[in-house]
C-alpha positions in Angstrom: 10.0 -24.1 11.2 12.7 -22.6 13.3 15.3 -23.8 10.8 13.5 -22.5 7.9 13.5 -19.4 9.3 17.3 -19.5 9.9 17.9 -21.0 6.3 15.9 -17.9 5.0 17.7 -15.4 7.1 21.3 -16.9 5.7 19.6 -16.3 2.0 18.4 -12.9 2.6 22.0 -11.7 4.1 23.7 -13.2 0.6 21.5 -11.2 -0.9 22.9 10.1 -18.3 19.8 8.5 -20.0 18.0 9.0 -23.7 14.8 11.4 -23.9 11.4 9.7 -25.9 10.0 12.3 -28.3 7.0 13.4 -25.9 6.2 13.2 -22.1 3.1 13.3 -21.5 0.7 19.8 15.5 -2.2 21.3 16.1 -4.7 18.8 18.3 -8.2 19.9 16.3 -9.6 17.6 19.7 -8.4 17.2 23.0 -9.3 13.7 22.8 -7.0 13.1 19.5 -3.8 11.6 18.8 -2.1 11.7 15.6 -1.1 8.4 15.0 -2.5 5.8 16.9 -0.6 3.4 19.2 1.8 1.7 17.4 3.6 -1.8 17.9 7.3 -2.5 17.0 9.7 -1.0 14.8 7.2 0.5 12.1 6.2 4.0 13.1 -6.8 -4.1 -2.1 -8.0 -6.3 -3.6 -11.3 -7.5 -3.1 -10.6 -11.5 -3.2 -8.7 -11.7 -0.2 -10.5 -13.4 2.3 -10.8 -12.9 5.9 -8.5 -13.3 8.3 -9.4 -13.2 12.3 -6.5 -11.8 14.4 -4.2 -14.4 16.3 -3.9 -14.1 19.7 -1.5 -16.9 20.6 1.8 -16.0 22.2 4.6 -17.2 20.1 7.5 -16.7 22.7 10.3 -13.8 22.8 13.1 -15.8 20.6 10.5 -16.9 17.8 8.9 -12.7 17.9 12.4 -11.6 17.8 13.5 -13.9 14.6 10.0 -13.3 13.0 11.0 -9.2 13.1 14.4 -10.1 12.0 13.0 -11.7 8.5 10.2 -9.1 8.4 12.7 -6.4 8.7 15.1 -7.9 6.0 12.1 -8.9 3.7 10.5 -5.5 3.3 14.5 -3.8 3.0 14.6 -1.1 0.4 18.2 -2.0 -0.3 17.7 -5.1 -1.5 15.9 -6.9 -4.2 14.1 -9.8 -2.6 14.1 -13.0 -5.2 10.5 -14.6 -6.0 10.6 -17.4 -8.0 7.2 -19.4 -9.2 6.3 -22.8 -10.1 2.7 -22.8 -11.5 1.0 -26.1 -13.8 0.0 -25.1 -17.2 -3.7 -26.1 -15.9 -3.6 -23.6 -12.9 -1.5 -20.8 -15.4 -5.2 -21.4 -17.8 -7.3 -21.4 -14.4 -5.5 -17.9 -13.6 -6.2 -16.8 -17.2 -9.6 -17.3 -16.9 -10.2 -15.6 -14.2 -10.6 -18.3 -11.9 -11.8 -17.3 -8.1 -10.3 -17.7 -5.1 -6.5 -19.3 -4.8 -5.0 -21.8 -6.7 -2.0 -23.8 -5.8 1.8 -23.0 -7.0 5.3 -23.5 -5.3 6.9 -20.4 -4.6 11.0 -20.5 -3.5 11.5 -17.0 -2.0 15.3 -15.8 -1.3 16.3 -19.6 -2.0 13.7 -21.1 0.1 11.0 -23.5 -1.0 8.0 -23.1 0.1 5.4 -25.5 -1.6 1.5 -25.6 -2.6 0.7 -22.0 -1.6 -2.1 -20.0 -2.8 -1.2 -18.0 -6.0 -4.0 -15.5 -7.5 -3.9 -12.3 -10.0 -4.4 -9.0 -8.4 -4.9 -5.2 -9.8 -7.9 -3.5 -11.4 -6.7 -1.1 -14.0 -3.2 -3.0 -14.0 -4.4 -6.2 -14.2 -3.2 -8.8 -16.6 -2.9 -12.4 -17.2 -0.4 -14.8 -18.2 -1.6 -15.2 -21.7 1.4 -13.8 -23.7 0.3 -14.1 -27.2 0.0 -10.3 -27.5 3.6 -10.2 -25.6 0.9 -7.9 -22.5 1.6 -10.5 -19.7 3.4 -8.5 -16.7 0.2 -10.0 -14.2 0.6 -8.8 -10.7 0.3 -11.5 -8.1 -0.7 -12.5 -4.6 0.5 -15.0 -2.6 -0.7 -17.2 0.4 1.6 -18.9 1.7 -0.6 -20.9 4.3 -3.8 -21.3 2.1 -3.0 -25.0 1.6 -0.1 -26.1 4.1 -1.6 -25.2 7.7 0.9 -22.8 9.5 3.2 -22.4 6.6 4.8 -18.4 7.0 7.7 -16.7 6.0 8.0 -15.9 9.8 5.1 -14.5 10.3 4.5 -13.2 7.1 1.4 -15.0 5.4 0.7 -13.1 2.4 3.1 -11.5 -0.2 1.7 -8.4 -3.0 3.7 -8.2 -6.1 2.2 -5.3 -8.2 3.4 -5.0 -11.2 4.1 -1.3 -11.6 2.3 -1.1 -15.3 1.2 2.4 -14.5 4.4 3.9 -13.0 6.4 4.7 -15.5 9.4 5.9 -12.9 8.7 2.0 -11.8 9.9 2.9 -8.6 7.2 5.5 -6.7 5.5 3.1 -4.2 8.6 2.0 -2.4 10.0 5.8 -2.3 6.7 6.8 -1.5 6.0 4.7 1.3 8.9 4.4 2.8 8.6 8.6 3.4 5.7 7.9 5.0 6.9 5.8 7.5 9.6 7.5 8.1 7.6 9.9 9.4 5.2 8.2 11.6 2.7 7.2 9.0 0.3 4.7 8.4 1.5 2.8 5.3 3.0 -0.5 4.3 6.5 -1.7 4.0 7.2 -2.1 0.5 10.8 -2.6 -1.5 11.8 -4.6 -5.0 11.1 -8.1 -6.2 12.7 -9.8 -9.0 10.3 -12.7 -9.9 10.3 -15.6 -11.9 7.7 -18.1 -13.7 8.8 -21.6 -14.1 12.3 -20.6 -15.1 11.6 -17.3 -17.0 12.2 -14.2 -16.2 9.4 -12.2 -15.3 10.9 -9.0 -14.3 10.8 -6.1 -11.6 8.0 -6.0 -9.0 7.0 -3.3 -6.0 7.1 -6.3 -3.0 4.2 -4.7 -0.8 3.7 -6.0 2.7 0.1 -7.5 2.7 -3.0 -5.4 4.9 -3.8 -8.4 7.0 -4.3 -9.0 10.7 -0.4 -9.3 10.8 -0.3 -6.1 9.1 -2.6 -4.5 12.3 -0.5 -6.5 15.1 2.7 -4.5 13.9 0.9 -1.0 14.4 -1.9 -1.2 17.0 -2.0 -2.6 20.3 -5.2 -4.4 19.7 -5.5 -5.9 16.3 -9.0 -7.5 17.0 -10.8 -4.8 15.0 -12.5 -4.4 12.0 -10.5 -3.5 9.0 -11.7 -2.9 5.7 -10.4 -1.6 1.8 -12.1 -0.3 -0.7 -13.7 -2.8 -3.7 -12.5 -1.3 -7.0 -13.3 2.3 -7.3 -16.5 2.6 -5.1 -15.4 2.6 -1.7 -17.6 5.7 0.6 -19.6 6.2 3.5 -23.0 6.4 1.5 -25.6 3.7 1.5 -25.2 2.4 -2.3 -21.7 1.8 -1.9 -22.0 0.0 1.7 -22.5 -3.6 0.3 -20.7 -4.0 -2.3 -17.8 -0.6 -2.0 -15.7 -2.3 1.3 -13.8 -5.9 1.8 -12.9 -7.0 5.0 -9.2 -7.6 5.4 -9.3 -9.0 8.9 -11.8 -8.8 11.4 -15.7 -10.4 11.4 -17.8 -8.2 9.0 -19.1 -6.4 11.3 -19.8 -3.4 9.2 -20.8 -0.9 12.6 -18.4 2.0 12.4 -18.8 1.9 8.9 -22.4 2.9 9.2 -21.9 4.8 11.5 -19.7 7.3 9.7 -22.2 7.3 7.0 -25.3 8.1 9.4 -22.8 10.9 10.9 -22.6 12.1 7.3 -26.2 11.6 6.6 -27.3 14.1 9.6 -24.3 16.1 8.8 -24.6 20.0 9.6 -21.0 21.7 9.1 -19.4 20.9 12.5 -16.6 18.4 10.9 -14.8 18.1 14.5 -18.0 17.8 16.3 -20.5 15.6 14.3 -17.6 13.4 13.0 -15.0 13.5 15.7 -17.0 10.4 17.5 -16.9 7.7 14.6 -13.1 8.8 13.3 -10.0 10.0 14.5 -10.4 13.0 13.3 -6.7 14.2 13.8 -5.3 11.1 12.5 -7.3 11.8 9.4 -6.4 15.4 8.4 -2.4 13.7 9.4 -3.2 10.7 6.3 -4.9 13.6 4.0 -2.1 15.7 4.7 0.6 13.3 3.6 -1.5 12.2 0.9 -1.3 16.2 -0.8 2.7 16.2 0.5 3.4 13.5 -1.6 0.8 14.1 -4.4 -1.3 10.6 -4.0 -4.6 11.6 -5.2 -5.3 8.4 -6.6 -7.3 7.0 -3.8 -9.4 8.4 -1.0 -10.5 11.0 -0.9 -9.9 12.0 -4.1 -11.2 9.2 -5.8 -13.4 6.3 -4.2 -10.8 3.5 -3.6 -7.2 2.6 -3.0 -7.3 3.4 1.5 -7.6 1.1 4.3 -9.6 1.7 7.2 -9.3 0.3 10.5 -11.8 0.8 13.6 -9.3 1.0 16.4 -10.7 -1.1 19.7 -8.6 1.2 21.8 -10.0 4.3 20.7 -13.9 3.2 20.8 -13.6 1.9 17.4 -12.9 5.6 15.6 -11.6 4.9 12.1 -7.9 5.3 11.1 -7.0 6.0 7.6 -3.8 4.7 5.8 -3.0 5.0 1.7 -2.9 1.6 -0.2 -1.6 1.8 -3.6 0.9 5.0 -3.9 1.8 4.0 -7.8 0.5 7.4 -8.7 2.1 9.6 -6.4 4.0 13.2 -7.5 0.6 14.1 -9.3 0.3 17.3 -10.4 -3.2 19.3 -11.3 -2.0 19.9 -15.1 -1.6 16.1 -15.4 -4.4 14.6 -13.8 -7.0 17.7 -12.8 -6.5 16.4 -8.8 -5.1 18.6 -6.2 -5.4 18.5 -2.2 -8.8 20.0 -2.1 -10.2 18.5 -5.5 -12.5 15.1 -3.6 -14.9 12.8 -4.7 -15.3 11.0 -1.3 -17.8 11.9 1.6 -15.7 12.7 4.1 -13.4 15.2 2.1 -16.6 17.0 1.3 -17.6 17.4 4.9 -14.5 18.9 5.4 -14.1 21.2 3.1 -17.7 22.6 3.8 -16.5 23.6 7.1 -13.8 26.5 7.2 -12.5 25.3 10.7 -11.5 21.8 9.1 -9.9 23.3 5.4 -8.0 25.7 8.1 -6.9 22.8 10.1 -6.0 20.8 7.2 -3.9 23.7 5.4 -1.8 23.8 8.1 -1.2 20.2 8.3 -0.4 20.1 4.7 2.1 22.8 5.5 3.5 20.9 8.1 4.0 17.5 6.1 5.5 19.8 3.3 7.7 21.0 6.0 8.4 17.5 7.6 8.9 16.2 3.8 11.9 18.9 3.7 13.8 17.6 6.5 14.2 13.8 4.3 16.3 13.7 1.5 13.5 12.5 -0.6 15.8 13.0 -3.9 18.2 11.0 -2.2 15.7 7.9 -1.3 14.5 7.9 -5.3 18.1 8.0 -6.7 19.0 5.4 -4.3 16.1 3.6 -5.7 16.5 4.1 -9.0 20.6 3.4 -8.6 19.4 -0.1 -7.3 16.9 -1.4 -9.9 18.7 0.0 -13.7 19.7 -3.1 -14.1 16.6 -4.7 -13.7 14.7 -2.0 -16.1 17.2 -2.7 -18.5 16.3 -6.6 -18.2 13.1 -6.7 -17.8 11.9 -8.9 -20.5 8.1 -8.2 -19.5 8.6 -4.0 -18.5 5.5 -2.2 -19.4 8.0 0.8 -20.6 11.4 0.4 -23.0 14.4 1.6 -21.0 14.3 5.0 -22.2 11.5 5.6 -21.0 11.9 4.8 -17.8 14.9 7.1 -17.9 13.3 9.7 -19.0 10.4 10.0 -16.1 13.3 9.4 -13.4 14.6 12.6 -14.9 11.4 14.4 -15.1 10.3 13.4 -11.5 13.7 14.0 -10.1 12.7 17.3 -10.8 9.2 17.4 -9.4 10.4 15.3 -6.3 12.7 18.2 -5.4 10.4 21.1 -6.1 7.5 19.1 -5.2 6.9 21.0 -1.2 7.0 24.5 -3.0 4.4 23.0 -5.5 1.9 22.2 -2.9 2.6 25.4 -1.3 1.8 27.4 -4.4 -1.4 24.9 -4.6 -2.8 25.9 -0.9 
C-alpha cells in the first residue's frame, strides 16, 4: 500500500467567446457554535450503503501521506485523470438499472486500481451508457474497496463524478464549494476530472469528495454519529417522508434525532431558538442557510426537499449539523427559478420564518456571508476555473452544451458572480 501511495503522489505532481441566440456573529444561544469542531486542514445518492466509522489508528507517517493525496486529489488547479475499464455485460447491467455495485478497473492519475465498485448516480441528471441517441454523459460512483478488502486511494474510499448536465457554466460546484470552505463551511472538496471509458473519451466531470464516515473524520472530532442525505426530492422532518425521504451515509440507522426534530416541529409553538435549539445547532444552521442565499443554492434544503446532509454531532448531544450537497445550481436568481432566501418548502425553514426573532437573526447572517463573500475574489476563483477547463469544453465529445454555450453562461454569470452580494442585498 505504502508504495502505491507514493506511486500515486509522483502521478498527481506530473499532473472572447460567441453568443447563442437566447439565454434563458451573532450567538442566537449561549450554548452555540458556528461551526462545529473540525479536524485537519478543511475548515446523495440513495444506493450508497452504509459505512460504520473506523476507529483504528493508522500511525502519524501513513495520516500524514493519506492528507498529502487527499489534499492533491481534491486540488482545484488540477484536473485529476479517471480512466474506466468496464465489460460490455456490466456496461448493459449499468444500463439497466442494475442495483447495488458492479465490478470495473478504474486507473486514477496513472494508477491501477482493479475490481472496484462502479454504479450510476444522479436523479434529474442521470443517464446511462446507451449512446444510440448520442445522451450518454452518465455520472458515476466509485468504490474502490467494494471488492478488494482495504483497497483506498489513501484513505479515500469512494470517488463522485457528476456529470454537470444541468450546469451550463460546467464549472459552479467546484467554485461554489470551494467559497464555502474557504470560509469555514461545511461542504465537500470538489475540483475537475477528465474521465475515460475503455479508451474513449468521456469528457469533463465535477470530482466531488464522497459524504462517508471518512468525509465526517476530516471535520468532527467524533465521527461515530449518525449521518444522513436526503432520498431524491423528499427529504423533511415530517412523518411521511421519515422512511423512505433519508439514507444513511455512515452511522447504524438509528433514526433518533431525526424524530426528534420532527416531534420538536410537531409541538412546535413559534420559539425557533427555544423549541428547536435542543435537537439542532441552531447557529450552525442559520450559518449553512446563510451561505446557501450568499451563493444563491436554493436547489436543496430548505428550499426544496433534498440535496443536504445531516449529521447528529456526538459531541454536541447529537444536535444536527447541516451542510449543502449538490451546488450545480448555485447563482439562482428569483426571475429564473421563482426561489429566493426566504421562499422554503422544508419544515425547518418554515419554523423559522414564522418566528420574527429567527428571520431577524438569519437576515443578519445573510448580511454577514454577503459581506464575508466580498472579502474572496470569487470572480477570480471562476475565471481561474473556467481558464483551466476551455480546453476540455472544447473536447468534450459527450458535453451536454456545444462550446458556445458554455461561453456564453461564463459570461453571463461572470456578471452575476460579481454583482451577486448586492443582489441578495436588494432581495432581504
Amino acid at each position: 500500500m505504502k508504495l502505491r501511495i507514493l506511486s500515486l503522489l509522483a502521478a498527481i505532481a506530473g499532473c472572447g467567446h460567441a453568443t447563442p441566440d437566447s439565454a434563458p456573529k451573532h450567538t442566537a444561544n449561549p450554548n452555540d457554535t458556528a461551526i462545529p469542531d473540525v479536524v485537519g486542514a478543511d475548515s446523495v445518492d440513495s444506493a450508497d450503503s452504509v459505512d460504520t466509522a473506523e476507529t483504528a489508528d493508522t500511525g502519524d507517517s501513513e495520516s500524514s501521506e493519506n492528507d498529502a493525496i487527499y489534499e492533491a486529489f481534491y486540488d482545484p488547479a488540477v484536473i485529476q485523470t479517471v480512466d474506466l475499464t468496464i465489460a460490455p455485460a456490466v456496461i448493459a447491467q449499468l444500463n439497466a438499472e442494475a442495483p447495488g455495485y458492479l465490478p470495473a478497473d478504474v486507473t486514477i492519475n496513472g494508477v491501477l486500481y482493479p475490481n472496484v465498485g462502479v454504479r450510476l448516480k444522479g436523479s434529474s441528471t442521470y443517464q446511462d451508457l446507451d449512446c444510440s441517441d448520442t445522451i450518454c454523459k452518465a455520472g458515476f460512483k466509485l468504490k474502490l474497496n467494494e471488492f478488494e478488502l482495504d483497497q483506498k486511494l489513501g484513505d479515500i474510499e469512494r470517488v463522485t463524478l457528476n456529470n454537470m448536465t444541468s450546469d451550463y457554466t460546467q464549472s459552479k460546484e467546484v467554485i461554489a464549494y470551494n467559497l464555502l470552505l474557504e470560509h469555514s463551511q461545511l461542504g465537500s472538496r470538489c475540483n475537475f476530472a477528465r474521465v475515460t471509458l475503455n479508451g474513449e473519451p468521456w469528457g469533463l466531470y465535477a470530482n466531488i469528495e464522497s459524504a462517508d464516515d471518512h468525509w465526517l473524520k476530516r471535520r468532527f472530532v467524533d465521527a461515530t454519529g449518525e449521518f444522513w442525505g436526503t432520498a431524491d426530492y423528499y427529504g423533511d422532518f415530517y412523518t411521511p417522508y421519515l422512511d423512505t425521504g433519508w439514507v444513511e451515509k455512515s452511522g447504524v440507522g438509528d433514526m433518533s434525532e431525526i424524530n426528534a426534530v420532527t416531534a420538536a416541529l410537531d409541538s412546535y409553538a413559534g420559539d425557533f431558538f427555544g423549541e428547536l435549539g435542543p435537537v439542532i445547532n441552531v447557529d450552525q444552521w442559520l450559518e449553512y442557510w446563510s451561505w446557501c442565499a450568499a451563493v444563491g443554492n436554493y436547489d436543496g434544503y430548505p428550499f426544496t426537499l433534498n440535496d443536504v446532509l445531516i449529521y447528529a454531532d456526538p459531541t454536541d448531544d447529537g444536535r444536527l449539523v447541516f451542510a449543502p450537497w449538490g451546488m450545480d445550481e448555485s447563482w439562482d436568481e428569483v426571475t429564473v427559478s421563482g426561489r429566493n432566501w426566504n421562499v422554503v418548502g422544508g419544515r425547518l425553514g418554515s419554523a423559522c420564518l414564522a418566528d420574527t426573532a429567527c428571520v431577524v437573526e438569519l437576515k443578519l447572517r445573510i448580511r454577514e456571508a454577503v459581506t464575508a463573500y466580498e472579502s474572496s475574489d470569487v470572480l477570480g476563483r471562476a475565471q481561474a476555473a473556467w481558464d483551466l477547463t476551455e480546453a476540455d469544453v472544447l473536447t468534450d465529445p459527450r458535453r451536454p452544451f456545444t462550446p458556445d454555450y458554455v461561453w456564453y453562461y461564463r459570461d453571463y454569470y461572470a456578471n452575476v458572480i460579481a454583482n451577486y452580494p448586492d443582489y441578495v442585498r436588494s432581495q432581504l
